[in-house]
N, C-alpha and C positions, 0 to 999 in steps of 0.2 A: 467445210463451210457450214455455217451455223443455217438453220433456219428462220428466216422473219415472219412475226406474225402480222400480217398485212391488215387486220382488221387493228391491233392497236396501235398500230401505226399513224394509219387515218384515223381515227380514234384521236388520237393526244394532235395529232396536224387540225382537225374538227375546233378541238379544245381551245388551241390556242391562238387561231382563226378568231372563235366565239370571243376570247379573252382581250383579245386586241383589238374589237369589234366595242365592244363593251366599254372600255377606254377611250374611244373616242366621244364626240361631241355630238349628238345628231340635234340641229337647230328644228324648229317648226316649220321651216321654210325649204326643209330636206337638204340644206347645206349642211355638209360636213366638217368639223373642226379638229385638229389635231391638239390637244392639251400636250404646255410643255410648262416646266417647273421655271420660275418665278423669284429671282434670289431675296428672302426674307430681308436682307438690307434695304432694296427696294420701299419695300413695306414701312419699314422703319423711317429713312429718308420720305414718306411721303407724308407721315402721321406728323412727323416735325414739322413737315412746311407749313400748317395749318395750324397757328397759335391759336391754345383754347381760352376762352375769355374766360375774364373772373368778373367774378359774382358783385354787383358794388355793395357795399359798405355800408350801414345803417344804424342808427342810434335804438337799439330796442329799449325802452324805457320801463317794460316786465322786467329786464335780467340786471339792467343799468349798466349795459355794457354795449362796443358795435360787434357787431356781427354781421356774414356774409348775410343778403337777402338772396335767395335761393329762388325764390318767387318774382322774383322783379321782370315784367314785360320782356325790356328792351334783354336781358337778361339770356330768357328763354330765347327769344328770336337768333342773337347773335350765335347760343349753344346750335340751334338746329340748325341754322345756317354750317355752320362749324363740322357739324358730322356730317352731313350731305356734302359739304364737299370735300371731306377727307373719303368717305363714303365711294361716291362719284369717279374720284382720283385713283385709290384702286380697284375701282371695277375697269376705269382705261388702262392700267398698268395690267392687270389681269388679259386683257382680250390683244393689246399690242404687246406683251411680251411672251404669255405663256399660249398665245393657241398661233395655229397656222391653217390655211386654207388644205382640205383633203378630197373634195371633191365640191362641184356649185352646181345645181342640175340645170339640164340643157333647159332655153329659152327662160333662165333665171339671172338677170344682169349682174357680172361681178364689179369688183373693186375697180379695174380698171375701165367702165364704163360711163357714161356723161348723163344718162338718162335721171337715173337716183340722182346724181350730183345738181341737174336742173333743178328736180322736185323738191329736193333741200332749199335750195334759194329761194323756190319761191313762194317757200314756207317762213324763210326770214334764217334758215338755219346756213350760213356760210360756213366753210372752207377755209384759214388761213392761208393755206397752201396747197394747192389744188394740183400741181406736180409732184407734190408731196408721197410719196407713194405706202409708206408708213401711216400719214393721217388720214390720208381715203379708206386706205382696210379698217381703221379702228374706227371711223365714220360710217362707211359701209358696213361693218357689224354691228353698231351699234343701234342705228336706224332702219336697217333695211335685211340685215342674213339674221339676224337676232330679235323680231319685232316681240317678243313676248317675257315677260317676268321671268316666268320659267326657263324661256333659253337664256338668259343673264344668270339664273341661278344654278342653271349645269354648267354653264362655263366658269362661274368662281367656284362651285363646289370640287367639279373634277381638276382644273387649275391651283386651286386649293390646298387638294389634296397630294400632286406631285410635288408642292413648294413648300411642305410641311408645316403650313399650316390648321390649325385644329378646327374640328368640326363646328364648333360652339364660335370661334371668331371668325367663321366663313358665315354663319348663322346670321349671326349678330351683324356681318357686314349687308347679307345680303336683306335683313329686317329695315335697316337704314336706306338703303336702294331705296325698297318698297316704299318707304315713310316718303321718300323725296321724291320720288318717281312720278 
């Protein structure tokens, strides 16, 4: 019978403790999340739902030709509109598909509680489906176990990163958040 060394034993149990610790979500509000990967189709199917406007059309009289205006009001309005709510769409795809509830500290209301759900209302922010048990958690993180920039950008960053997605379009998604937010 071989000998164990008991110190690297606990040692690499330590390790992987810390590792899988590290992995998770910790919110501002000491809620803990569990990040789960995210199928890039998703991603895809969501970027389509949101037709990008074009540019209108203009007579430039310089070139004597039209060309897109790039510049035009109504233009720019419909473009930001357009990414905030592709933006928007998946940051909910991110928090209802890829994380899960891992711990909510005591005397902290979760998902299925009615108090948030009031204070929502009577902020003007309704509920479709308030049996809904899917749209409470993603309402309930997104308002009340996530209130800060930063917990919205550990949950797409580490989500993110299990769905392989790259660092530069979690970036760029999470700059758009911000613009709209």
């Amino acid at each position: 019978m071989s000998k164990v060394n008991v110190s690297a034993v606990v040692a690499d149990a330590v390790d992987e403790i810390e590792t899988k610790k590290d992995e998770l979500i910790h919110l501002s509000t000491s809620v803990v999340l569990a990040p789960k990967p995210v199928s890039t189709m998703i991603f895809g199917s969501i970027v389509k739902k949101f037709v990008k406007p074009k540019p209108p059309v203009t007579y430039n009289e310089d070139t004597g030709r039209k060309e897109a205006n790039l510049s035009d009001p109504l233009y720019l309005q419909e473009t930001s509109e357009w990414e905030n709510n592709t933006a928007f769409s998946i940051v909910d795809a991110m928090i209802l598909l890829g994380t899960e509830i891992v711990s909510v500290p005591e005397n902290f209301e979760g998902p299925v509680g009615n108090t948030w759900l009031e204070e929502l209302s009577l902020i003007g922010i309704e509920l479709k489906n308030i049996d809904s048990v899917k749209e409470r958690y993603l309402n309930w993180v997104k308002h009340i176990a996530a209130p800060k920039t930063e917990d919205i950008n550990e949950i797409m960053k580490k989500v993110g990163k299990l769905s392989g997605v790259s660092e530069e379009d979690v970036d760029s998604a999470v700059e758009k958040f911000r613009s709209g937010a």
